[in-house]
GUVOKE-955035 format. One record per residue (C-alpha): residue number from 0; chain; residue in one letter; y negated, z, x negated. Coordinates in steps of 0.25 Angstrom, whole numbers. Example, Ala and Ser with C-alpha at 12.3 -4.5 7.8 and 13.67 -1.06 7.14 Angstrom:
<sites>
SITE     n   chain   res       v       w       u
SITE     0       A     a      18      31     -49
SITE     1       A     s       4      29     -55
</sites>
This chain:
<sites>
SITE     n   chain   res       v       w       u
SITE     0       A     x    -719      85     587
SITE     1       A     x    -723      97     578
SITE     2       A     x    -715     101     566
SITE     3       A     x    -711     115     568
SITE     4       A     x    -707     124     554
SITE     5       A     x    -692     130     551
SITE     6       A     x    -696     145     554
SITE     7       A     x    -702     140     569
SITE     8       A     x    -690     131     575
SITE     9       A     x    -684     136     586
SITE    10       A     x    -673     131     596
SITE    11       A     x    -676     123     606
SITE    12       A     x    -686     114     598
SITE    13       A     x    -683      99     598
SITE    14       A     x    -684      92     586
SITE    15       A     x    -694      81     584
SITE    16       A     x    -685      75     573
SITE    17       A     x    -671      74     567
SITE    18       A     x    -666      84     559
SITE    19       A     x    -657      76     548
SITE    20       A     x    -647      85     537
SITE    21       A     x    -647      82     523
SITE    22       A     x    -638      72     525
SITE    23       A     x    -647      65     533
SITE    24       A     x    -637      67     546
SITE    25       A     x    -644      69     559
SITE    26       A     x    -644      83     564
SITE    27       A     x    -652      84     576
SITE    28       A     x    -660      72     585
SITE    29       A     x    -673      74     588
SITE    30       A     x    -677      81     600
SITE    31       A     x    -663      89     597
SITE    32       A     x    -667     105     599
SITE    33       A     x    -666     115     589
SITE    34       A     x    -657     126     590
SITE    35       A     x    -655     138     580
SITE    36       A     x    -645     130     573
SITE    37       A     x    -654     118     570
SITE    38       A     x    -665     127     565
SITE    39       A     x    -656     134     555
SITE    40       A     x    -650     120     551
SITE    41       A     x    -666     114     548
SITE    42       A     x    -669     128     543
SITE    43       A     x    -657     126     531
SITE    44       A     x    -662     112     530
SITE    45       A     x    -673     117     524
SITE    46       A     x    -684     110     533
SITE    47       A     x    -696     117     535
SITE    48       A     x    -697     112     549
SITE    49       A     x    -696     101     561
SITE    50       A     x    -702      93     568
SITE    51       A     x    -701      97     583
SITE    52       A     x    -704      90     597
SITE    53       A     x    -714      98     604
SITE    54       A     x    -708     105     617
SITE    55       A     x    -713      92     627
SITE    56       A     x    -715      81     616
SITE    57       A     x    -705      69     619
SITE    58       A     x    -697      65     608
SITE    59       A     x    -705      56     601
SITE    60       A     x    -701      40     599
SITE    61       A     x    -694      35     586
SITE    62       A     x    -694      21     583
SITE    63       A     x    -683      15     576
SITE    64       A     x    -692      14     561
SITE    65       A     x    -695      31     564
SITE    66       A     x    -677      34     565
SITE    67       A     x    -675      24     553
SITE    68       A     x    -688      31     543
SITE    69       A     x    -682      44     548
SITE    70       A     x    -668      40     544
SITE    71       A     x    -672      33     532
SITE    72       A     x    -679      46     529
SITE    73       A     x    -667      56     530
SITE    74       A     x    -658      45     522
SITE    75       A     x    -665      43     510
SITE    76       A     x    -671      55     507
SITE    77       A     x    -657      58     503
SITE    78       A     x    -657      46     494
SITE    79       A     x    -671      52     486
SITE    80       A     x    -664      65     486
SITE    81       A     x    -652      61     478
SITE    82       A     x    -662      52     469
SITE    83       A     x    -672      62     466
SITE    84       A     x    -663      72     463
SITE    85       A     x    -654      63     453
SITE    86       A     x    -668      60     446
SITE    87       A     x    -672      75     445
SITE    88       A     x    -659      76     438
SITE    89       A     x    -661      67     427
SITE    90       A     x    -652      58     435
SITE    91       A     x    -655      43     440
SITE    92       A     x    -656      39     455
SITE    93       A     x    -646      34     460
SITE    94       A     x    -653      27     474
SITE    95       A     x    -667      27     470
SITE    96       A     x    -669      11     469
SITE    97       A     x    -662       9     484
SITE    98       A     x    -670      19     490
SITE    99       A     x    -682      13     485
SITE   100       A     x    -678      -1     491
SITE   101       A     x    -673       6     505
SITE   102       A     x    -687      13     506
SITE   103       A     x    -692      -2     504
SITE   104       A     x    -685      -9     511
SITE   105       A     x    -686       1     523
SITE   106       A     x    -700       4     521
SITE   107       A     x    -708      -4     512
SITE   108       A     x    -706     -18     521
SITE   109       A     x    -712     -13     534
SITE   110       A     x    -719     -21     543
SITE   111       A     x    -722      -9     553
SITE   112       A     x    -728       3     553
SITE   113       A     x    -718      16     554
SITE   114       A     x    -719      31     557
SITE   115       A     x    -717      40     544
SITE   116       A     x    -709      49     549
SITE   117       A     x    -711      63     541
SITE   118       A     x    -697      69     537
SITE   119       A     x    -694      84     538
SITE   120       A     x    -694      88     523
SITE   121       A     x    -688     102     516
SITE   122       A     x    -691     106     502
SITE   123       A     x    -679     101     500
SITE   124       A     x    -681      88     502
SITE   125       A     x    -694      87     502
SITE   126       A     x    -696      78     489
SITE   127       A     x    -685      68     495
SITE   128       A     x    -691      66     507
SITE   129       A     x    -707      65     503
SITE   130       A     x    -701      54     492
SITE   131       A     x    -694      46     501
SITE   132       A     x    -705      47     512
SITE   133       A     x    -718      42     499
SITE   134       A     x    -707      32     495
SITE   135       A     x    -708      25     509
SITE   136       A     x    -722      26     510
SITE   137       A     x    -722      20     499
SITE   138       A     x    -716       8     502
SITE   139       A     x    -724       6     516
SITE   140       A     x    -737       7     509
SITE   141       A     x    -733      -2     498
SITE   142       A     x    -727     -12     509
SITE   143       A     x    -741     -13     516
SITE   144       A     x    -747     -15     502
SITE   145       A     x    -737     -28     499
SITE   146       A     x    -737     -20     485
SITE   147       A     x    -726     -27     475
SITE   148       A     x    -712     -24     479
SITE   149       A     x    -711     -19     464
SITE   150       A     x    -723      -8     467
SITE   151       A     x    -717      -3     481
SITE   152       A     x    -704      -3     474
SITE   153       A     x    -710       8     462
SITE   154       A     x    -718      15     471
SITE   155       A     x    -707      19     482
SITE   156       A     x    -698      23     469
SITE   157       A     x    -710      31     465
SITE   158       A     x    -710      38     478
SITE   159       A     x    -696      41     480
SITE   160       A     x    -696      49     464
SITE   161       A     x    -711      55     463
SITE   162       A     x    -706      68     467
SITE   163       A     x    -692      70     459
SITE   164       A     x    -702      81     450
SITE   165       A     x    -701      89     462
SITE   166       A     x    -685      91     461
SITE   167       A     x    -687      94     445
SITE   168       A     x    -695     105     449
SITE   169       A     x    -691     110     460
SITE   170       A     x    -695     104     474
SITE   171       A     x    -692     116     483
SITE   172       A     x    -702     125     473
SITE   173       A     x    -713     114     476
SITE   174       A     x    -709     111     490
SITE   175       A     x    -707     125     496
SITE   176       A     x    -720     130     492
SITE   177       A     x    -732     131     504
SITE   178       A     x    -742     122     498
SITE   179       A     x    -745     109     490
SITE   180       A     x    -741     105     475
SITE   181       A     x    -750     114     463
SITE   182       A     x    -753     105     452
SITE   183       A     x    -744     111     444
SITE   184       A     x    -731     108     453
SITE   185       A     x    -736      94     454
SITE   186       A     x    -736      93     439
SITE   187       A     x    -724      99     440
SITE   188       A     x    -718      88     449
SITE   189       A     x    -724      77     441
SITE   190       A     x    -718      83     428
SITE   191       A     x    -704      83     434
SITE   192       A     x    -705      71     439
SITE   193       A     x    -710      63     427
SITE   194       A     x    -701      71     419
SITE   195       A     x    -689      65     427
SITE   196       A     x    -694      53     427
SITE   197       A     x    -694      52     411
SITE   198       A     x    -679      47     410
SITE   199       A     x    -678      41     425
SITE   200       A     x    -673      26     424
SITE   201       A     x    -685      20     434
SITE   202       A     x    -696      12     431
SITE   203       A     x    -708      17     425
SITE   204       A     x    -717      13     434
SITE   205       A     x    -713      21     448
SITE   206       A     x    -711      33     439
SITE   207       A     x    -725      31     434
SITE   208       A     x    -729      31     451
SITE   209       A     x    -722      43     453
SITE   210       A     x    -729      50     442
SITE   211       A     x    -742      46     446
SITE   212       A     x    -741      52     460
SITE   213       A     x    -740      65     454
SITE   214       A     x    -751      62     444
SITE   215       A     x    -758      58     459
SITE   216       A     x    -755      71     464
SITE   217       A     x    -756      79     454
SITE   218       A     x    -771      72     452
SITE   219       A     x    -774      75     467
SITE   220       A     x    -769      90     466
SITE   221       A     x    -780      92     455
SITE   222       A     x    -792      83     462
SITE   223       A     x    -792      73     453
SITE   224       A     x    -793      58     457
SITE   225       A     x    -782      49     461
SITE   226       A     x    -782      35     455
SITE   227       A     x    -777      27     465
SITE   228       A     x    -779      12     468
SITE   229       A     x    -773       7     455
SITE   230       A     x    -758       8     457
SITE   231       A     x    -755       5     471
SITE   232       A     x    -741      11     468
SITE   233       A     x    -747      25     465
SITE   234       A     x    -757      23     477
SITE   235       A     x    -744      22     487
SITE   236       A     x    -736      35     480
SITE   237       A     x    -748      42     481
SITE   238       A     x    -751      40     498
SITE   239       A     x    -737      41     501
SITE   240       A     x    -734      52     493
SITE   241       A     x    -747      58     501
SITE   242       A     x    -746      54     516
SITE   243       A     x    -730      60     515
SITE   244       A     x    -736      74     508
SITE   245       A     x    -746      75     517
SITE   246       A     x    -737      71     530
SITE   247       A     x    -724      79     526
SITE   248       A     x    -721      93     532
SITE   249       A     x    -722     102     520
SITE   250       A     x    -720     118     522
SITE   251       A     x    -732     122     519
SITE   252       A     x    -741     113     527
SITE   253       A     x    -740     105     540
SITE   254       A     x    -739      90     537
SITE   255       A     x    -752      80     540
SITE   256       A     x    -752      71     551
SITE   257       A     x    -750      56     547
SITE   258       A     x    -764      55     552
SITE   259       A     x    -770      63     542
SITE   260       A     x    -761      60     530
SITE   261       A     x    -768      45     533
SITE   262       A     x    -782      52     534
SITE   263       A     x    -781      58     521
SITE   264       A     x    -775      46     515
SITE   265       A     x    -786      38     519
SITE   266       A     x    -798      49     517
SITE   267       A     x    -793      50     502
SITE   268       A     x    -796      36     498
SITE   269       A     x    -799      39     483
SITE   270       A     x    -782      47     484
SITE   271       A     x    -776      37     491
SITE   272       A     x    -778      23     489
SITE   273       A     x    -783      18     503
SITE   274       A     x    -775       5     503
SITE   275       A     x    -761      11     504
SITE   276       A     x    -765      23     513
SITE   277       A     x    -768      11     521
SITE   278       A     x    -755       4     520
SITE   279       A     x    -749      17     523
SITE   280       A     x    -758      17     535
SITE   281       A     x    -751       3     539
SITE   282       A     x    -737       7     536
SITE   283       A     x    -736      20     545
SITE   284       A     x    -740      26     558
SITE   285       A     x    -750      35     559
SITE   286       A     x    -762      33     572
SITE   287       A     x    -749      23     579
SITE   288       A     x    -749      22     593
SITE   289       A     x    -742      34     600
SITE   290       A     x    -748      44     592
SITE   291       A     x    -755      56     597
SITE   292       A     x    -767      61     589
SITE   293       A     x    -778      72     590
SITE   294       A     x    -793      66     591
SITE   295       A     x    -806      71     585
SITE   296       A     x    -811      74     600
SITE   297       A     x    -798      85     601
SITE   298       A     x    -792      75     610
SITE   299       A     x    -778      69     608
SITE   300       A     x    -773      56     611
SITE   301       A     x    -763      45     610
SITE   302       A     x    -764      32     599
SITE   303       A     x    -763      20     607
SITE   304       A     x    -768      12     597
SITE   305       A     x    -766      10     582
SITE   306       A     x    -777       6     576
SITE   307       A     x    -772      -4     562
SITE   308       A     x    -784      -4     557
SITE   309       A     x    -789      11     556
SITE   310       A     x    -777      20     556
SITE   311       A     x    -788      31     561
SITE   312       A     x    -792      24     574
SITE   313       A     x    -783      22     583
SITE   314       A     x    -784      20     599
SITE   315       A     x    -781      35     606
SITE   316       A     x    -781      38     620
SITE   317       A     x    -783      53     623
SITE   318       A     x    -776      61     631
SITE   319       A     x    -785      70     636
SITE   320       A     x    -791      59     645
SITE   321       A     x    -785      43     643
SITE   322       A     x    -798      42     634
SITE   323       A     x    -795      30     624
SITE   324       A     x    -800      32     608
SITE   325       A     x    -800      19     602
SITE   326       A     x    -806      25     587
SITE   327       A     x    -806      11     581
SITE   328       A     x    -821      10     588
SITE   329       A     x    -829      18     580
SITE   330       A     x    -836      23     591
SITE   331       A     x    -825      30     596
SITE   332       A     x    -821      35     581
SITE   333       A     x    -833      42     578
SITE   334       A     x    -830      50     590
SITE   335       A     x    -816      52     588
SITE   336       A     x    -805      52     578
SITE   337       A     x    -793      53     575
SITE   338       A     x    -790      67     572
SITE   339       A     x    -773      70     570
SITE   340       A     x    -760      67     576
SITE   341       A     x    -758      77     587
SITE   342       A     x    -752      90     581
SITE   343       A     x    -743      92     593
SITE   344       A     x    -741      84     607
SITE   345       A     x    -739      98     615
SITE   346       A     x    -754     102     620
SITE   347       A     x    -751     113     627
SITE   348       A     x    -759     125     624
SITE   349       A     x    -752     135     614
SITE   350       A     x    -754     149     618
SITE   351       A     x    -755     160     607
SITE   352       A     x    -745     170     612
SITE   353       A     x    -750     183     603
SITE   354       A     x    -763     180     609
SITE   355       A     x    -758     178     624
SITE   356       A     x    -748     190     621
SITE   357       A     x    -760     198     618
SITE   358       A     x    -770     194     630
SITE   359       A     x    -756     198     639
SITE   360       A     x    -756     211     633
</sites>
């Protein structure tokens, strides 16, 4: 599956994933092929893109917990919507406090891992869907933790209205622009934010977490250090909110890989406390059996075995030649590594049709 931009669809393409309307009514099936009338549709959506099968790639498996996370996806984003936008105008949410206890119950009581499945976003909706997706983070990490029922419950409330400053100011301006937040619009968002937050009837403690994420972030746009390790609530906002930046398609970038959104995490142990990248380590699948990866040794293979213990060494078998990785030996590791998710599952080789237009003329 590759995600293709808005300007490069064509008919014929089959789509690796539902495309949902605003009201959240099923438009096309997966697998369905585009026609001119499909793009225009995605195009008026305000989409920057899909996702698409690639020409001999089966349509993948989804397991019963990948069609509810996307349903749960399309329907609340609507709920967070309504909320944020009632706050931005001075206004109470009206179904803050029941999506809070949904995104628990759904989420914060797993006993299983499940895929975190990414959600096409426009910069329309953007904010909705990034605040909805930390919020459920959020409440898997802090759900391996066994933090206090109380914290899990300010943390996810945290996550669903850190980024209503965004709407104050503006969040298609921010949100349409080819590169990462300045300084100065993330003071900006911070500024609408808290000032929103100054007559809001909600406890002072999650307003206080939201805040601090932008102080995070605005600390980590300048170089300077991050506190972490004293406030486990702050701890989680702040891995959450990265893992989904860093996984999210944006327009001006393509997304990283869940492989290495968990590399950075876990390089960066003085940003991100390292015992709740572990938990988010424990409440999703990243190196699961099934998935196909790139070695160091420019060979690709197959997980056939998750390894619990070190997320980064799992058991591959090539193929190139049936060879069996198992990278939990250390002998084997220093040799080869893991090295990405495979970019694309068609190998043949892409010819370069100005060059083999030239060499035929």
């Amino acid at each position: 599956m590759i995600f293709v931009k808005v300007d490069d669809l064509k008919p014929g393409m089959r789509l690796g994933k539902p495309i949902y309307n605003k009201n959240g009514v099923l438009l096309h099936e997966r697998d369905s092929k585009l026609t001119m009338q499909s793009i225009y549709g995605v195009k008026n959506f305000g989409l920057i893109g899909l996702y698409i099968l690639e020409p001999a790639e089966p349509v993948p498996p989804m397991t019963e917990d990948d069609i509810q996370f996307e349903r749960f996806q399309t329907v609340s984003v609507f709920s967070i919507r309504d909320d944020l936008k009632l706050i931005a105008s001075g206004k109470e949410p009206k179904t803050l406090d029941w999506l809070v206890n949904i995104i628990i119950k759904n989420y914060g009581q797993l006993d299983r891992k499940i895929n975190f499945i990414q959600n096409l976003r426009s910069a329309d909706d953007f904010v909705f869907k990034h605040s909805l997706n930390v919020a459920i983070l959020v409440a898997m990490i802090s759900n391996q933790l066994n933090v206090p029922v109380a914290v899990q419950n300010r943390a996810v409330k945290a996550a669903i209205i850190h980024d209503v400053g965004y709407i104050l100011y503006g969040q298609n301006e921010l949100l349409n622009v080819d590169s990462e937040l300045t300084l100065e619009q993330e003071q900006a968002v911070q500024k609408g934010t808290q000032d929103l937050f100054s007559s809001l009837d909600i406890d002072t403690d999650t307003k206080r977490l939201a805040i601090k994420l932008h102080e995070n972030l605005k600390a980590d746009i300048e170089g300077n250090r991050i506190e972490i390790g004293q406030d486990i609530a702050s701890d989680l906002l702040f891995v959450a909110h990265a893992y989904d930046m860093m996984t999210a398609m944006k327009s001006y970038k393509e997304p990283t890989s869940e492989i290495m959104a968990i590399r950075k995490l876990m390089d960066y142990e003085r940003k991100y406390e390292p015992e709740v990248v572990n938990a988010l380590i424990k409440s999703i699948n990243i190196l699961n059996e099934g998935v196909c990866v790139e070695l160091t040794n420019k060979k690709k293979g197959l997980v056939i075995l998750e390894n619990p213990d070190s997320i980064m060494r799992p058991t591959v078998l090539s193929f190139d030649d049936n060879t069996i990785y198992d990278l939990s030996h250390n002998s084997t590791y220093k040799e080869v590594q893991i090295l990405d998710v495979m970019k694309t599952m068609d190998n043949r080789i892409k010819m370069d049709l100005d060059m083999l237009n030239e060499y035929i003329g």
